[in-house]
C-alpha positions in Angstrom: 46.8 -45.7 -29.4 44.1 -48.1 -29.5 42.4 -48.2 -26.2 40.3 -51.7 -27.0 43.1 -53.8 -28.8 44.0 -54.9 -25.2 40.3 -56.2 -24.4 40.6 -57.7 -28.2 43.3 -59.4 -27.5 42.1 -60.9 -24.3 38.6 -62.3 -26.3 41.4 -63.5 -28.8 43.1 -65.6 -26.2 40.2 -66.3 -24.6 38.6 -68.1 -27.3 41.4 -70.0 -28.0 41.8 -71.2 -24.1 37.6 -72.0 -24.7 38.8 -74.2 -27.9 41.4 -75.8 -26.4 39.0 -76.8 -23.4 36.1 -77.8 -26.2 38.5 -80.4 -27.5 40.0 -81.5 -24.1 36.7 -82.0 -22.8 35.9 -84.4 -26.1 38.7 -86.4 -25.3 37.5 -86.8 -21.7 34.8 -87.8 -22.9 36.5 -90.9 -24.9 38.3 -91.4 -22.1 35.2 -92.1 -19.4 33.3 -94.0 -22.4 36.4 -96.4 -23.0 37.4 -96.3 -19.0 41.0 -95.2 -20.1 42.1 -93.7 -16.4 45.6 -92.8 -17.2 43.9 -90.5 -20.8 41.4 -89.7 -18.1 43.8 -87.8 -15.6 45.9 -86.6 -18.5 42.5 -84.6 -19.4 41.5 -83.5 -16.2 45.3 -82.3 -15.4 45.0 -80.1 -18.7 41.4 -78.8 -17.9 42.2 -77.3 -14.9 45.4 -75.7 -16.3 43.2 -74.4 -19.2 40.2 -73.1 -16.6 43.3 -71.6 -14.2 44.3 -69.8 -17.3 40.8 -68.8 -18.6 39.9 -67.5 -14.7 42.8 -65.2 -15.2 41.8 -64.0 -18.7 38.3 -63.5 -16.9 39.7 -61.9 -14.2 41.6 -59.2 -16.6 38.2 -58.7 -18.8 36.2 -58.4 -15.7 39.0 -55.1 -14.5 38.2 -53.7 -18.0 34.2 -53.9 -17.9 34.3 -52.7 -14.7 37.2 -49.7 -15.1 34.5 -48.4 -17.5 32.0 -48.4 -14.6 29.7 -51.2 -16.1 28.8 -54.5 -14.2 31.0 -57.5 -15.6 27.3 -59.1 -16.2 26.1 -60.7 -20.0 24.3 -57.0 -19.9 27.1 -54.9 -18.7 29.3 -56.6 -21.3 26.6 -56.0 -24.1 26.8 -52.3 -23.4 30.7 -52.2 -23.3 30.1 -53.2 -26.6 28.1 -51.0 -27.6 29.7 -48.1 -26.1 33.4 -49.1 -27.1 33.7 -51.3 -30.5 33.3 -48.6 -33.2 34.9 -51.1 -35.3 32.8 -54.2 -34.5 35.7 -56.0 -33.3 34.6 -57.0 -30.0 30.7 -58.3 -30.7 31.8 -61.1 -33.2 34.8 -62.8 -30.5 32.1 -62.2 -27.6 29.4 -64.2 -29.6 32.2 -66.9 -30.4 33.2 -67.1 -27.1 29.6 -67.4 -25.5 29.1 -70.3 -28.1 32.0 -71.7 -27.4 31.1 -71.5 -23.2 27.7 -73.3 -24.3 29.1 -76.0 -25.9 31.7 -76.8 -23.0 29.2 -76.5 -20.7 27.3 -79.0 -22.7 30.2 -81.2 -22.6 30.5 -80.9 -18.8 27.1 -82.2 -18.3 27.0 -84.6 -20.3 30.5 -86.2 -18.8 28.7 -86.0 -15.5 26.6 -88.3 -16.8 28.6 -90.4 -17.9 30.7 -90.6 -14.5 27.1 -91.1 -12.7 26.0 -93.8 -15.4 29.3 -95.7 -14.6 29.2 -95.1 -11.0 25.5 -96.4 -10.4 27.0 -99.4 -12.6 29.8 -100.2 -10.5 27.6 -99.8 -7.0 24.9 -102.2 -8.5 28.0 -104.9 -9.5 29.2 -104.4 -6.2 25.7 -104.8 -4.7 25.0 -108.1 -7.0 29.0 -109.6 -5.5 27.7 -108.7 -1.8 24.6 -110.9 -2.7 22.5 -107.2 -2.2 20.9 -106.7 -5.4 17.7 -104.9 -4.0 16.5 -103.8 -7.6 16.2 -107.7 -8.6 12.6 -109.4 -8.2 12.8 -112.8 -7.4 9.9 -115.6 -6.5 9.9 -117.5 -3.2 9.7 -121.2 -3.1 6.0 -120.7 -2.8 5.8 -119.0 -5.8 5.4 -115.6 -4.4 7.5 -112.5 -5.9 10.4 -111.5 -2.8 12.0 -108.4 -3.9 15.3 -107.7 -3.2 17.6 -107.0 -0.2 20.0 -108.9 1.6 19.1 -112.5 0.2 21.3 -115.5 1.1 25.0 -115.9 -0.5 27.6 -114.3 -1.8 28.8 -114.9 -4.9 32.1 -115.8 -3.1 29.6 -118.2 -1.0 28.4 -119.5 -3.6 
């Protein structure tokens, strides 16, 4: 019997899992630029079944590394690898998947952004409402620059 088809497999479904999340993550993306919360928590609810599903997978590939007494580490995979796919069945899914891991990871940073963009947005609105826009640089009645801080009214006192 094959001895590696299991560990195939497992890259197989991996990758998939990683391409599922690659697209996921895209339409999260859409969803934070357009500020579509429902889209929003329909993509975050299907990430984290797709990252509970690809810990698992992990989990599994990280028994096999180690059952063959490497360390589940980028180098201890490299020389599973080496040692086991006589057939070069394994290098070509571990490079896909890798890419694939990049390119989400990508994605996750640049969401963050997003999210941070937005949330500095929304504090600086809320600042502006409270009359608190410290950032602004306004001139006094003499004529003299006053920057920011708590300056007179509301816009509900207004």
């Amino acid at each position: 019997m094959d001895q590696i088809a299991p560990f195939v497999a497992s890259l197989d479904s991996a990758i998939e899992d990683m391409s599922r999340l690659e697209s996921v993550m895209l339409e999260e993306t859409r969803t934070i630029e357009s500020r579509d919360v429902d889209g929003l928590q329909r993509a975050v609810a299907e990430k984290q079944r797709l990252v509970t599903r690809l810990e698992a997978e992990t989990a599994r590939q990280k028994d096999w590394i180690e059952g063959a007494r490497l360390s589940f580490t980028p180098e201890g995979i490299e020389a599973f690898i080496q040692a086991f796919d006589q057939e070069d069945r394994l290098g070509s899914r571990w490079s896909m998947l890798r890419e694939h891991i990049r390119r989400c990871d990508q994605l996750n940073s640049d969401n963050a952004r997003l999210i941070e963009r937005d949330r500095r947005r929304i504090a600086a609105t809320l600042r502006l409402l409270r009359g608190e826009d410290s950032s602004a640089t306004t001139y006094d009645p003499q004529g003299r620059t006053a920057a920011g801080g708590q300056r007179g009214r509301t816009i509900s006192q207004a």
